[in-house]
N, C-alpha and C positions, 0 to 999 in steps of 0.2 A: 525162514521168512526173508525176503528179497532186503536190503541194506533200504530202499525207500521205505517202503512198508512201515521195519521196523523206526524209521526215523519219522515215521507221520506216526506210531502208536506213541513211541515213546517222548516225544519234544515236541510237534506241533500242535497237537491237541490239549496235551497238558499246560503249554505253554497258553493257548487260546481259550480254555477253561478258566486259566488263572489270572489271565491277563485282563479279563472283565471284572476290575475293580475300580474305585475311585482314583487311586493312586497312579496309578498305569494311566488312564485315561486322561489325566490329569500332564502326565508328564508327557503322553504325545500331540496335546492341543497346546501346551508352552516350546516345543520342539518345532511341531510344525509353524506355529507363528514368529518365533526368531526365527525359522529357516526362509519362511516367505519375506520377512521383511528385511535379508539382509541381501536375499537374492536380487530383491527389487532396488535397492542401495546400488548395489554392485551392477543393475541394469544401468541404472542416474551417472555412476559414472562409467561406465563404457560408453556412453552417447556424451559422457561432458558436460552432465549436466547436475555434480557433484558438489555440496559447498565445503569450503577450505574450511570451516570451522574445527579447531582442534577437538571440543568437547562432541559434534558430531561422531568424528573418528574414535574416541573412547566407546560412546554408546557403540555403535556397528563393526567395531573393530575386535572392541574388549567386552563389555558389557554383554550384548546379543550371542556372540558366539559361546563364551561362558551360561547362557540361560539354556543354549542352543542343549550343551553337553550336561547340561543339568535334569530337561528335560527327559532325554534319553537314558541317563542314568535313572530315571524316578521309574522308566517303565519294570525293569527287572526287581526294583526293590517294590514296586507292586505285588507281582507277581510272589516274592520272597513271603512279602510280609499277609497274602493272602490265603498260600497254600499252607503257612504255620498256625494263621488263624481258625481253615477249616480242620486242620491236623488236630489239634489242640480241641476242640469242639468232636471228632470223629465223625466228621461230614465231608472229607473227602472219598469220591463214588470210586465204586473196584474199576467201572468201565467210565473214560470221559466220555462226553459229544461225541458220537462218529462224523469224520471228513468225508463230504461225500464230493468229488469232483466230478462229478457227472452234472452238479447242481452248477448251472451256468453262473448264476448271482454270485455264489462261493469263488471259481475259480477265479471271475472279474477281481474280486475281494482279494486272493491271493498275488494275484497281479501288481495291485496296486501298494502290497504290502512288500513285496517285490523291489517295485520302481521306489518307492518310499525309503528303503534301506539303499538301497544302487544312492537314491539323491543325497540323504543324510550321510554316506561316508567322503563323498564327493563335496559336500558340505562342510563336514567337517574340516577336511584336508587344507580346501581353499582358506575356510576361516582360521585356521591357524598359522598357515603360511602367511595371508594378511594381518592376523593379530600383531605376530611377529617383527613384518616389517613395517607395520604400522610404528610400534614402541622403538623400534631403532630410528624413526624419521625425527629430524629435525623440531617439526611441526608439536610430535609428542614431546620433545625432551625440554622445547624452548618455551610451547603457549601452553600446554596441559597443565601445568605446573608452575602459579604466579613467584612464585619462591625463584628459580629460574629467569626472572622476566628482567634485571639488569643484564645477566651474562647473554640471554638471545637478542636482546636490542643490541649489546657491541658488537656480537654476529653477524648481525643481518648487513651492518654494515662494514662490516672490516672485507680484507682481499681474500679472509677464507671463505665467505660467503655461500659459494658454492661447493665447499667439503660438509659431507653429513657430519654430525659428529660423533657418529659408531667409530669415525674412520683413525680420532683417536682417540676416544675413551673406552674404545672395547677393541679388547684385542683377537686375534683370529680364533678358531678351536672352541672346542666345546666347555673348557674350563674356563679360557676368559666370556667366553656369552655367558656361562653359571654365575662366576662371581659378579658379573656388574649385575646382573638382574636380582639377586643376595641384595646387593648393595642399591639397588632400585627399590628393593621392597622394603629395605630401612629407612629408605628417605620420606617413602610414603605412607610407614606408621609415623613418624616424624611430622607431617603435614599434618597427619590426620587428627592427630592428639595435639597441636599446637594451642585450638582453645583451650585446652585444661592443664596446659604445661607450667603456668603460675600458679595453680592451685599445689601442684606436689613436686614443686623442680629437682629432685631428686630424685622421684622417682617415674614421671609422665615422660616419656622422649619427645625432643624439640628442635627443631635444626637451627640450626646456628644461624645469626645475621651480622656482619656479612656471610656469604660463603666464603671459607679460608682459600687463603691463594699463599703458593700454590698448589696446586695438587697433587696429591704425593705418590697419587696411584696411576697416574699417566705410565705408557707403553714408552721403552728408549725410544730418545728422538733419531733414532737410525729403522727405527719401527715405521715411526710417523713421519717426521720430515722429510725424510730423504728418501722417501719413495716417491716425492715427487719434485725432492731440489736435491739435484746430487750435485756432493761436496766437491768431486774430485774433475768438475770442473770449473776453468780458470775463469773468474768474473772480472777481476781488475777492479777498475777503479768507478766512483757513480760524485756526479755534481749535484751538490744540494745547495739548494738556496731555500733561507729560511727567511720571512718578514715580519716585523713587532712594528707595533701602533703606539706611540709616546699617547701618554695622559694629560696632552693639553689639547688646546680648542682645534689646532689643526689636525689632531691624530696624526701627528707626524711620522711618517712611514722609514723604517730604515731596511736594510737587509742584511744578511750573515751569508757568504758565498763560501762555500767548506768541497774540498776534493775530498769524498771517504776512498783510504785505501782498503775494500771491502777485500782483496786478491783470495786464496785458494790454493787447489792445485794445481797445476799445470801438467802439459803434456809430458812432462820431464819427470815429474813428482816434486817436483819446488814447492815448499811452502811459504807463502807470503801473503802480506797484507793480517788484516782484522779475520777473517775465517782461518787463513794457514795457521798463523800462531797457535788457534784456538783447537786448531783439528788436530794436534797433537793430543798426547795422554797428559790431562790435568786433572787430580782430583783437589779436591777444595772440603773443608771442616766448617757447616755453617754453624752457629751458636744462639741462632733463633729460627721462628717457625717462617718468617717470611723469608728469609736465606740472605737478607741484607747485613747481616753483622759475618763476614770472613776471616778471621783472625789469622788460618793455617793455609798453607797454597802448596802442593806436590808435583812437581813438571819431571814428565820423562825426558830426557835428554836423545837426539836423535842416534845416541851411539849407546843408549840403554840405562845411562848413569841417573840418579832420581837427586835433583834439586831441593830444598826444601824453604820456604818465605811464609816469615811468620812475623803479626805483628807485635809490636814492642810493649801491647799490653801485657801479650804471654809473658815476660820475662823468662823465655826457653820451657814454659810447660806446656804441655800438652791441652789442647782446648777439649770438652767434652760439646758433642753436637751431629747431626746430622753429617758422615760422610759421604761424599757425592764424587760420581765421575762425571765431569761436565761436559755436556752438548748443547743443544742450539737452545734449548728451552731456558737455560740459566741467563743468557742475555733476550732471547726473543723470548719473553714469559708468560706475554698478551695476545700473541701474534691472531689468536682469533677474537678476543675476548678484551681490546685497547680501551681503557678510559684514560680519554686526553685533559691535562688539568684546564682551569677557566681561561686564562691569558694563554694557553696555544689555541685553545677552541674558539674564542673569539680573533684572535691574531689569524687564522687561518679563514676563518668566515669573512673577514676584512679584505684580505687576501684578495678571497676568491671572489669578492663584491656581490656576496650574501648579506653583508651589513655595509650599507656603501660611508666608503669613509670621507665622505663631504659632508656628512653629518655634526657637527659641532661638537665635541665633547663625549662622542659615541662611544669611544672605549673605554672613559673612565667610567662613566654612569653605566653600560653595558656587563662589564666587569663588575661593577659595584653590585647591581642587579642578580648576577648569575650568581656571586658569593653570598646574597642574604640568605636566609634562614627560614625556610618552607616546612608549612608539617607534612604536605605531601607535593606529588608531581602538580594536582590539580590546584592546591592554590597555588603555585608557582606558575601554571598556566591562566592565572587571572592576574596574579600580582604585577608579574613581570612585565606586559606589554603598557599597563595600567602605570605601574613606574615611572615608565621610559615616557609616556603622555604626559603625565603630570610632572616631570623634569623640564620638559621643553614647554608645557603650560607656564611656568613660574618664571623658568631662566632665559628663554628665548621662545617666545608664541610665537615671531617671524616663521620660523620651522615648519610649525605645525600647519601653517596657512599657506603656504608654499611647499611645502616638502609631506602633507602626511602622510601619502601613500609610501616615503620612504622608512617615514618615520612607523609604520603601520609592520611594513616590512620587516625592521629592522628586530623591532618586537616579537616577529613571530621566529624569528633565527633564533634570537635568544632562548624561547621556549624549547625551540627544536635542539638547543646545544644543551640546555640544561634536562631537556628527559632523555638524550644520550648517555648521561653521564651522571646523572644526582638520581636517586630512587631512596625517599626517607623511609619507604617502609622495611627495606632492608639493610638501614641500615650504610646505606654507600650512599659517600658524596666526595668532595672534588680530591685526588688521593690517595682514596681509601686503598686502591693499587694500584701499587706501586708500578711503572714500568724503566726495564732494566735497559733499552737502548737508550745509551746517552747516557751524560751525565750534568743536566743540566736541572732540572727538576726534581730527582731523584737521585740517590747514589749512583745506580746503573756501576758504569765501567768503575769509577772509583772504592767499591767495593776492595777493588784488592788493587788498580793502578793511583793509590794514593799517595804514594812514596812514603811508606810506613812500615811498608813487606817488604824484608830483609832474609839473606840466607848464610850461613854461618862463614862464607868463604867471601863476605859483603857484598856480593852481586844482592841487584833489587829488584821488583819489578818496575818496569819502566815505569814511569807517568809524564814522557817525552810525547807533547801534543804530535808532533810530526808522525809518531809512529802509528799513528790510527787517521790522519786527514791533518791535509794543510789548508787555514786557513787564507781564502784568499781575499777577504773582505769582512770585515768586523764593525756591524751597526752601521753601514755606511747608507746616505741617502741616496738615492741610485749611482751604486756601483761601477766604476768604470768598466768594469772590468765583465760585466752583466753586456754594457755599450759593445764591448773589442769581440764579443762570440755573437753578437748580434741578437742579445734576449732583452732588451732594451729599449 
């Protein structure tokens, strides 16, 4: 019997006999309509005519394409679960239907059963490759998931803005795509059982709020960072100037003018400045989960020799803790992810005359405002600009009858600094993370430049302001020195 033949006796016919059930029938009208309606999605956006909604993109992305393959799956278990039934009964026939291809109707029939398998593997393929990189987009990891919705607001606007964030929470290779999507699908039994996590908190999974920082399962930062700021060149030095608003009527404006010596390496292989120091081999022993308590400090010496600075709580023991070899993420911690506290987010709003500081009294009451106590963003988005009106109602109406469009303004800055950074349902408000550059708000550098880390030969670490930035202006009212480079 010719190899067709016998594959029309024995699979197409049997197949076409069996395949007229409910079940089969069933799973090729839920197949073909996620197939037509993801095609037609996928038409919207080829012409640009696609909406950015995140929850879209689940339905046509995740959703559709899983009913797609659901579908297709139901036809064979039709087919299974029909030929057991007439088995089982003794009504399967010795001879199926004969295939007659001579019958023009039939072969159209074949045809299109044909183009139908050609479309649905082609279907398939696209929808997985889109599934894919749908869940690695931004879009999925930031809006899909409100639990996420402080860390994608500091995103959106920080300078990584433009890095996906596959780029570093998942690392290359098919092990790390396994594990974070493991650890994707924890998070979202996690979400999903959160309303009934107070009924049996022992035993319902919940995700945490805040989200812990920081993350412990990040790729080295020679993974991520420095594939796209390489170390081992020389950057030198950067002029910062910083400016704060005094708490009286004139919001008295001062400045801080600081040289960082941020240096590197050089063409030589010099190590200097704040990066050289650091780009040596340091590891560090933290003794809590946010890495701010360092007792223990290990420096390789350039000729191999290992240092050791510990502080004087240890009395020579051994600290028990996370140990770490540090890289750029131990001082840049936020570097995607910045929540700036109340007094730099309004000092910088002032600054940039987002909040104009001719307003009378703007930073104390402004500050005072951003620090109250909100159950959520939305009352804080009624409270706040509502505030700041009835402040200047009571204490100065001159203001408000001259000035309210600044005064209207100034309100709505407020709102915009406080949902960057305050989110009561998770739990974060002004603090809550910490950030490690600097040391003026937070520990940051004095983690371990406190003059506390000591090594048994009395070498210490530094905490000589000079060796990280000279200052060249401290709280001064415009700066002479701002006047001599002509930024003034």
């Amino acid at each position: 019997m010719p190899i067709f033949e016998k594959f029309r006796e024995s699979w197409v016919r049997p197949a076409l006999f069996f395949g007229n059930n409910p079940v089969s029938l069933a799973g090729g009208a839920v197949t073909s309509a996620a197939g037509v309606t993801m095609i037609g999605y996928w038409l919207m956006e080829f012409f640009g005519r696609s909406n950015a909604n995140p929850y879209l993109g689940i339905i046509f992305f995740l959703i559709l394409p899983a009913l797609f393959i659901l579908g297709l799956a139901l036809i064979p278990v039709g087919i299974v679960l029909r030929r057991r039934a007439l088995q089982k009964a003794g009504q399967i026939p010795t001879e199926f239907p004969k295939i007659d291809l001579n019958d023009r109707i039939f072969r159209h029939g074949l045809d299109i059963v044909l183009l139908a398998t050609i479309v649905n593997l082609l279907v398939v393929a696209i929808a997985s490759y889109r599934g894919a990189a749908y869940m690695d987009s931004p879009q999925f990891c930031g809006q899909s998931c409100h639990v996420m919705h402080p860390e994608y607001t500091a995103y959106r606007i920080s300078a990584h803005s433009h890095v996906p964030c596959v780029e570093c929470h998942i690392g290359s290779g098919a092990s790390s795509y396994f594990a974070a999507k493991v650890n994707g699908t924890k998070q979202l039994i996690e979400v999903t059982f959160h309303p009934f996590a107070h009924l049996a908190p022992k035993i319902v999974p919940d995700y945490p709020t805040p989200i812990p920082s920081p993350v412990t399962s990040l790729r080295p930062a020679r993974e991520i960072c420095e594939s796209c700021h390489t170390p081992a060149k020389f950057v030198g030095e950067k002029l910062l100037v910083e400016s704060s608003f005094a708490d009286d009527v004139q919001n008295t404006e001062t400045q801080t003018v600081l040289v960082l010596h941020l240096g590197g390496e050089d063409s030589l292989s010099h190590l200097t400045g704040i990066h050289g120091v650091h780009l040596g081999h340091i590891e560090y022993i933290a003794t809590d989960a946010g890495r701010t308590t360092i007792p223990w400090v290990e420096r390789t010496n350039p000729d191999g020799t290992k240092t050791v600075f510990t502080a004087s709580v240890l009395n020579g023991a051994m600290p028990r803790g996370e140990r770490r070899v540090m890289d750029c993420i131990d001082c840049h911690n936020r570097a995607a992810h910045t929540f700036v506290s109340a007094e730099d987010a309004i000092n910088r709003a002032m600054a940039d005359g987002a909040i104009n500081p001719d307003l009378p009294w703007i930073h104390k009451e402004g500050l005072a405002l951003l620090k109250a106590n909100y159950a959520s963003q939305e009352e804080a988005n009624a409270k706040i600009p509502a505030g700041l009106e009835a402040f200047y109602r009571a204490s100065n109406p001159a203001v408000l009858s001259t000035r309210a469009a600044l005064v209207k303004a100034a309100g709505q800055e407020l709102v915009t600094l406080y949902s960057e950074n305050v989110f009561p349902s998770m739990k974060v408000t002004w603090g809550t993370h910490p950030n490690n550059i600097g040391h003026i708000e937070y520990p940051g550098c004095f983690r371990c430049h406190d003059g506390d880390h000591s090594a048994k030969n009395g070498a210490s670490i530094t905490q000589d302001c000079a060796a990280c930035h000279n200052l060249l202006a401290v709280d001064e009212a415009k700066p002479k020195v701002l006047s001599d480079i002509g930024m003034q």
